[in-house]
N, C-alpha and C positions, 0 to 999 in steps of 0.2 A: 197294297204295296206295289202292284204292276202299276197300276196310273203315278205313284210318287215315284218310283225308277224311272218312269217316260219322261218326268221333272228333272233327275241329277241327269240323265242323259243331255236333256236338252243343255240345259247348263255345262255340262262339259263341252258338247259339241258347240257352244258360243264362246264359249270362255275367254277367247281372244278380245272380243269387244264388250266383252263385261268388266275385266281386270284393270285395275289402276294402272296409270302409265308409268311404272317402274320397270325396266327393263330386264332382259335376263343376266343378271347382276346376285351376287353375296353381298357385298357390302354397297349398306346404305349408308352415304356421306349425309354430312350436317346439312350442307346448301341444298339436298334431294330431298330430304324430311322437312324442313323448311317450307322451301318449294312446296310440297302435297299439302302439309298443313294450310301454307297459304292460300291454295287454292282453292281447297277444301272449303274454308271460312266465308269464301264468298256465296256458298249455297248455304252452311251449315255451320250452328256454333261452334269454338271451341276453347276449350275451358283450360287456363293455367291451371292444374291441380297441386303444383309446389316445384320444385327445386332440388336436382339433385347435387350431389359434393361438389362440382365445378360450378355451382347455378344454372345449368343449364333447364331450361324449363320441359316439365313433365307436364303431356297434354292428353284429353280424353275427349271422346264424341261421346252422347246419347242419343237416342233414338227410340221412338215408339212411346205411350203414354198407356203403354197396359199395367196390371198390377204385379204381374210376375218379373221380379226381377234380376236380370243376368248380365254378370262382370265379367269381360275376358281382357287379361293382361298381357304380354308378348315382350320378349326381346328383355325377363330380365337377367339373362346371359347375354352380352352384349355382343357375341359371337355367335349370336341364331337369329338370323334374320327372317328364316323363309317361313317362319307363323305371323311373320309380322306383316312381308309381302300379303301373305293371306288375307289379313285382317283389313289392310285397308283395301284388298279387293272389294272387304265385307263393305265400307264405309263407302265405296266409289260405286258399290251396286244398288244398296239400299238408295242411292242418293239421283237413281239412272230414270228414264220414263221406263225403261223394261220394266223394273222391278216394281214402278209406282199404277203402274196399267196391268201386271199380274195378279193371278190372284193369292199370291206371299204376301201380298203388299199387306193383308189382314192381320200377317204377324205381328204389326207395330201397334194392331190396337189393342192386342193381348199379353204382352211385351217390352218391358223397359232394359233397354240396352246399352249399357256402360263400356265404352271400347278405350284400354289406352294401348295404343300401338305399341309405344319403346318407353317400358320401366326404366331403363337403366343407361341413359343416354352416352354418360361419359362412355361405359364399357363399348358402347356401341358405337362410336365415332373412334376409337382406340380400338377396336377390334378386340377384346380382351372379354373373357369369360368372367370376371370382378367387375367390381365399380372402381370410382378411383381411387378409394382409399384399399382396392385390392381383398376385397372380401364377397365371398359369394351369395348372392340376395337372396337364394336360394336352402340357404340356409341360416338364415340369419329370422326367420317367424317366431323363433323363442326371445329370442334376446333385444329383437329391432334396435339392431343400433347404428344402423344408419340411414340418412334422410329417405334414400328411397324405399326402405322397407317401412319407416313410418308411414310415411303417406301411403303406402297401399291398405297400411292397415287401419289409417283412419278414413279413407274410402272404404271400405271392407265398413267400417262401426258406423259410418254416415249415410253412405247408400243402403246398405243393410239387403244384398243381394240374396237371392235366395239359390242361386246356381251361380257357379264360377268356372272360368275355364284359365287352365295357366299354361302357356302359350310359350314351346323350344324346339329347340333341333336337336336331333344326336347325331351321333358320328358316324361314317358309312361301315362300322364292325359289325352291326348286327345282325344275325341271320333269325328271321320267322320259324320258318319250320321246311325239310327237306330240302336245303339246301339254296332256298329262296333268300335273298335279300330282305330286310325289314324296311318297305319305303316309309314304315309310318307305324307307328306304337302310342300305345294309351296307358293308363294307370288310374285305377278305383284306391288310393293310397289307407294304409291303414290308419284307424285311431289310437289302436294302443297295441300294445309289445309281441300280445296273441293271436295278431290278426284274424282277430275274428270279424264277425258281420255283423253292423244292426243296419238301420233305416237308413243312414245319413252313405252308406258304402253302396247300398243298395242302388240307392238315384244314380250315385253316380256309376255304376256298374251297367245300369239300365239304360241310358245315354250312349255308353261308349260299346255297348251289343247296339244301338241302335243306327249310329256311326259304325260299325261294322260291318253289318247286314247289307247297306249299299256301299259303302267303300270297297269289298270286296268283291264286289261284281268289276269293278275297275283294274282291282289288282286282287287278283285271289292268290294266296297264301304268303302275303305279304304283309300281313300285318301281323303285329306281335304286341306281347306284353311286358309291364315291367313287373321286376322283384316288387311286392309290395312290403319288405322289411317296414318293421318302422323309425320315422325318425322324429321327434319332437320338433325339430328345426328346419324342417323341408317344410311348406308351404301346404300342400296337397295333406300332408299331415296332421298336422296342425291346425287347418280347418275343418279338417273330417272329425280331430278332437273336440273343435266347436259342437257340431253338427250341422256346418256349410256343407253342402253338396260339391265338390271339385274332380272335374276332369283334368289330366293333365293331360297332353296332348303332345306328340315328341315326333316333326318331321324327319325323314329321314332321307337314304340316300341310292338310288337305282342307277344303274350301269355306267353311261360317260355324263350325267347328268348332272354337274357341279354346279350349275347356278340353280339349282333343286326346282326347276320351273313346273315339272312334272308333278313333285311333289306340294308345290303352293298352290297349283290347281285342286288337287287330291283335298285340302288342306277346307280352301273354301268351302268344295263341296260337302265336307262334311259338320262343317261347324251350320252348313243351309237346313243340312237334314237332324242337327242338333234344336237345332230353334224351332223348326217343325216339330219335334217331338216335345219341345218346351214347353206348346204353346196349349197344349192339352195331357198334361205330364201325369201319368200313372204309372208306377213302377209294376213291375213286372213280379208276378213269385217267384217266375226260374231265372231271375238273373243273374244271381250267382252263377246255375250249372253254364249256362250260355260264354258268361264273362271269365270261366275258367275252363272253357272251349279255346277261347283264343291264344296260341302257342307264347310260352315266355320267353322272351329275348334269351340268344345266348350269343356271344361276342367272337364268333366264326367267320367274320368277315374282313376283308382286304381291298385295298384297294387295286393292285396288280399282284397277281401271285404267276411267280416262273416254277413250273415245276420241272424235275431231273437236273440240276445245272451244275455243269462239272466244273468241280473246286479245285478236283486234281486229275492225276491220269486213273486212277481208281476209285475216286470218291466221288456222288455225283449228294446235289442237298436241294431240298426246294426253300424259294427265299421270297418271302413278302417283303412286297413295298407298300407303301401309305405314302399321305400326301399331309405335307405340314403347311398348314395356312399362313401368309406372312402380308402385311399390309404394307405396298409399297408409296412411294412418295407420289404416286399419281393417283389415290385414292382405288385401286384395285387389288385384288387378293392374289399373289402370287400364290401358286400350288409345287412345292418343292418334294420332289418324292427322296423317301430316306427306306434303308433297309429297317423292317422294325422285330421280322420273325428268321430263322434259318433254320433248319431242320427237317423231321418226316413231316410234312404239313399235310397230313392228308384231310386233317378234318377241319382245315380253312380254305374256302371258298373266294374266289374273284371277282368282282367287279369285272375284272378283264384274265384271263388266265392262257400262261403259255404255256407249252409244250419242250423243252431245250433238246429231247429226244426226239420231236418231229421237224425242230426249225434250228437254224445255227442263231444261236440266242449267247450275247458277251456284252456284259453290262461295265459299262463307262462309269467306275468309282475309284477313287484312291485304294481303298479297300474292300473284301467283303466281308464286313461285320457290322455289328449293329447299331443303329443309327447312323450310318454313311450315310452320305447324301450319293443319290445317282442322278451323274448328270444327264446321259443319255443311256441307252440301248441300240446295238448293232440287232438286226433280225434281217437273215439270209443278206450280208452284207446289205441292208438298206437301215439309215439311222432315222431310231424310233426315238423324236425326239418326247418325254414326260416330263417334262417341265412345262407349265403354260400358267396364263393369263386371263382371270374374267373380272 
């Protein structure tokens, strides 16, 4: 394990001229995806795999000519880009001399790799969590009833993969454990209602302790897990009901880091040291106790929290703000901060967190109630402007 760590070290400390030239950006516009794909093509196939409800075309890389084989999909929330960022860091590295003069480069010949960046194209040019008929693809595995959950699934019956990775973001609420932020979360999803265990939860349990074990040296106690309730209609589910092997994978969100760059490094490296473990894959017997080591999300987090702030001449409340995405007409994501909690907040956490008893803190809103929009903040007379632009 010390010689593979000397590996993701390395890889992080280059990571700059490894990564695809997408910049530190949320939203990936149509003429930037284009663009990559285009240029993409000229080293490397790539494959129309269908059509989604606007016809917008849905495309896939492969790579590698081994027998073992693994599907990783991305962005079918059209509002998560940063596993996507990822993924084609994967496609712009695999495709680099580094990677073709290392010695990784052996994973392609033990290895078949199916990459479709952005499932869900319309959601993701519309910035919206749906597609455009406004249904989540996410849950739509029972029913397939729409184009882009068919074609994953007749990819899924034609490639016939034997590990799968399903590729999102979550939101910056979640806290790991002690008060940490969740930069990054995984899910071993159940098969049926008792979430019990057999072989197919197993792999993927064994994966995401393996993706742990060096992610954590990066960010320790930062990674968390999800509910694995189960759902017939969530993805990860539904193919564990198969017996497909499925990681979900759920980037997340650390301190002023909104174009998650931190995170879609974290992201790469650990889908690197996925495929390393792919490439010779034995599951583990304690991977249960291991993969239920790692803390379960719990949605403790904020994106600014003011705490003490006097409401009146006797009442003082502590008040979260969050940040609502909005796509403006220059192809950028506005971040508009809105009150979303008031109360004893004591056991939600900040991203950024103020003090109203240590600093003169007077928030710029029509009102103080729930979902106001705040335009600014006063702190020791200097304005704190929360509104911004990436």
């Amino acid at each position: 394990m010390e010689e593979e760590l000397n590996l993701y070290q390395e890889l992080y400390k280059d990571y700059s001229d490894i990564k695809s030239p997408i910049g530190a950006v949320r939203y990936l516009s149509e003429p930037l995806i284009n663009k990559l794909n285009h240029q993409i093509s000229h080293q490397h196939q790539i494959v129309n795999e269908g059509n989604s409800v606007l016809d917008r075309v849905i495309s896939s890389f492969e790579f590698g000519q081994g027998s073992f084989k693994i599907l990783i999909w991305s962005q079918m929330h059209g509002n998560e880009s940063t596993t996507t960022k990822a993924v084609y860091d994967l496609i712009y590295y695999f495709l680099s001399s580094k990677f073709k003069n290392s010695d990784e480069a052996d994973l392609l010949n033990h290895l078949r790799i199916k990459i479709i960046p952005v499932l869900n194209p319309d959601g993701s040019f519309a910035w919206t969590r749906t597609n455009a008929n406004q249904v989540d693809l996410n849950r739509d595995a029972k029913d397939q009833s729409q184009p882009e959950t068919k074609l994953l699934m007749r990819i899924i019956d034609d490639f016939k993969p034997d590990f799968c990775f399903n590729m999102h973001d979550q939101r910056s609420i979640f806290e790991a454990e002690e008060s940490q932020a969740a930069q990054l979360s995984f899910l071993s999803a159940s098969y049926r209602k008792d979430r019990s265990l057999n072989e197919t939860r197993l792999k993927s349990m064994h994966v995401i302790n393996s993706m742990h074990q060096v992610l954590q040296k990066f960010i320790p106690e930062q990674i968390g897990r999800y509910d694995d309730a189960f759902n017939i209609n969530c993805f990860g589910d539904n193919l564990h009901a198969r017996a497909l092997p499925t990681v979900l994978v759920e980037a997340g969100h650390t301190g002023n880091d909104y174009a998650r760059e931190k995170t879609r490094k974290l992201c790469f490296i650990g889908l690197i040291r996925a495929l390393i473990e792919l490439k010779d894959f034995q599951t583990s017997e304690n991977s249960d106790i291991y993969y239920h080591s790692i803390p379960e999300n719990s949605k403790n987090y904020t994106d600014l929290l003011i705490k003490n702030y006097s409401v009146s001449e006797t009442e003082t409340l502590d008040i979260s703000i969050r940040y609502r995405e909005i796509l403006s007409e220059k192809s950028t994501l506005i971040f508009e901060p809105y009150i979303d909690q008031i109360g004893n907040l004591d056991h939600i956490f900040g991203h950024q967190t103020m003090d109203a008893e240590l600093e003169d803190i007077q928030i710029n809103s029509e009102k103080i109630e729930l979902q106001a929009i705040v335009k600014s903040l006063t702190i020791n007379a200097n304005v704190f402007v929360v509104k911004f632009e990436i």
